[in-house]
N, C-alpha and C positions, 0 to 999 in steps of 0.2 A: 573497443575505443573508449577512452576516458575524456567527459565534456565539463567545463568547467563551469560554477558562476559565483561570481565574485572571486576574490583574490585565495582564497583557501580551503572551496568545498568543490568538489568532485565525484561525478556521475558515474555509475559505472552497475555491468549485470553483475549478479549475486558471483562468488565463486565458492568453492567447497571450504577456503578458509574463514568465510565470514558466517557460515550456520551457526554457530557458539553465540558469536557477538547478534547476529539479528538473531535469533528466538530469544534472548536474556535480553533484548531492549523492547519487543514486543511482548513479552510476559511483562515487566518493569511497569508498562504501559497498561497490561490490561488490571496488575494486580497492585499498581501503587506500591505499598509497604508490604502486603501480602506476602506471606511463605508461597513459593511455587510447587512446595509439594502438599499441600493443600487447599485447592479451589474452593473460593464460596460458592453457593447454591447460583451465584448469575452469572458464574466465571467456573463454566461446565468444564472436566476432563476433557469432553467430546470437544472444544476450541483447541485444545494442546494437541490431539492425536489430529486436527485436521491441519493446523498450523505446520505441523511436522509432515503430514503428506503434501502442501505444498511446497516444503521447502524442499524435499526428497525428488518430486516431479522437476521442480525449478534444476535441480542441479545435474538430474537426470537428462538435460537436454530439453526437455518439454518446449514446441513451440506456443501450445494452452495456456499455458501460466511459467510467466517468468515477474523478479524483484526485479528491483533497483534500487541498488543502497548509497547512501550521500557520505563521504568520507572528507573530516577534516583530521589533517594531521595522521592520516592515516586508520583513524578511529571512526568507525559507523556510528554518524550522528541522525541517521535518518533512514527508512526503508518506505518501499511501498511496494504491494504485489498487483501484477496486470492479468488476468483469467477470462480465456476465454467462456462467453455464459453457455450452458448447454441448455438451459429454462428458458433463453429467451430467445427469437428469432436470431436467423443467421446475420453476423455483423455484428453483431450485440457482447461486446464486451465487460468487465466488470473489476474496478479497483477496490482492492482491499487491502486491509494490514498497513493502513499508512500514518507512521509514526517517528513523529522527532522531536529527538533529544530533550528534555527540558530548559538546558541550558543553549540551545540552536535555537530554540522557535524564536518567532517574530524577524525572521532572517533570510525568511522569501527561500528558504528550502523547503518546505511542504508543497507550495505551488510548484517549485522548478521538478518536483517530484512526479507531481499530476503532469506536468508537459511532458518529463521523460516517457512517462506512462503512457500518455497519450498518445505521443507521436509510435510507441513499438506497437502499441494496441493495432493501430492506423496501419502501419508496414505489413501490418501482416490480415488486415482485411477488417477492421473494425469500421462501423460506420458510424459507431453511438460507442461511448462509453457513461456505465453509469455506477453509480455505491451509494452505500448506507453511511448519512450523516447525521452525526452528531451536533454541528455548528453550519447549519443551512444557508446564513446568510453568509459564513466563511465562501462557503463554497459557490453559493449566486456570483460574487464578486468573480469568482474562477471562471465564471460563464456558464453555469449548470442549473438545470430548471429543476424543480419539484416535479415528481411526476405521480410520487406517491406519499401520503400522510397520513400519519396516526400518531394514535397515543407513545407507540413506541419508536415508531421508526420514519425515518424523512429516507426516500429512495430520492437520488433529483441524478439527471443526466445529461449528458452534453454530445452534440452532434459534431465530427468531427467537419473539417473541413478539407 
């Protein structure tokens, strides 16, 4: 099922022809200008080999971890992965990999990303979903608490309803 919002962007789960296009817009994202066949020392191998096994799971069927990629024009402007947590109690789900476009942001597809996310999360037994942010107070506005803080990392999570 493909769900829409706005006049020109479009929901929809990963399928085997968009692996190309989302891994080269989530390297894009983690490595700016970077060569992707050379990782800096904070942009490990180990993110690419694990990037690629979920997208290998994702396509494999996996109900654990499935994307959702945002298409305008037919072109993926936007992903975002849903995983189930195996760290955390049961219901305890976990978003990651979510990224868009430079030319899409400010365009209310990142959040419509988190809803798509949220609501499969839910369908299938989440009772919390939570991720690692970057931009905190982005994400408060989304309805998602801090639950953990540091120098490095903001974990913040959101209880479904």
């Amino acid at each position: 099922m493909t769900l829409t919002a706005g006049p020109r962007i479009a929901f929809r789960s990963l399928s085997a022809f968009d692996r190309t296009a989302v891994f080269a817009l989530i390297c894009t994202d983690l490595l700016g200008e970077q060569d992707p066949n050379t990782p800096s020392d904070d942009i490990a191998a180990s993110d690419f080999r694990a990037l690629n096994t979920e997208l290998d799971r994702s396509l494999a069927g996996s109900l654990t971890t499935h994307f959702i990629v945002a298409l305008a024009d037919a072109a993926i402007v936007g992903v975002v992965a849903v995983t189930e947590s195996f760290m955390a109690r049961p219901g305890v789900w976990e978003l990651g990999w979510q990224v868009v476009r430079a030319d899409y942001q400010q365009q209310g597809i990142g959040l419509a990303l988190l809803r798509h996310a949220e609501r499969y999360a839910r369908d299938h037994g989440a009772e919390v979903v939570m991720l690692s942010s970057g931009e905190p107070e982005h994400h408060r506005r989304a309805g998602y608490r801090i639950v953990v803080e540091s120098e490095n990392e903001t974990v913040m999570a959101r209880t479904l309803g």
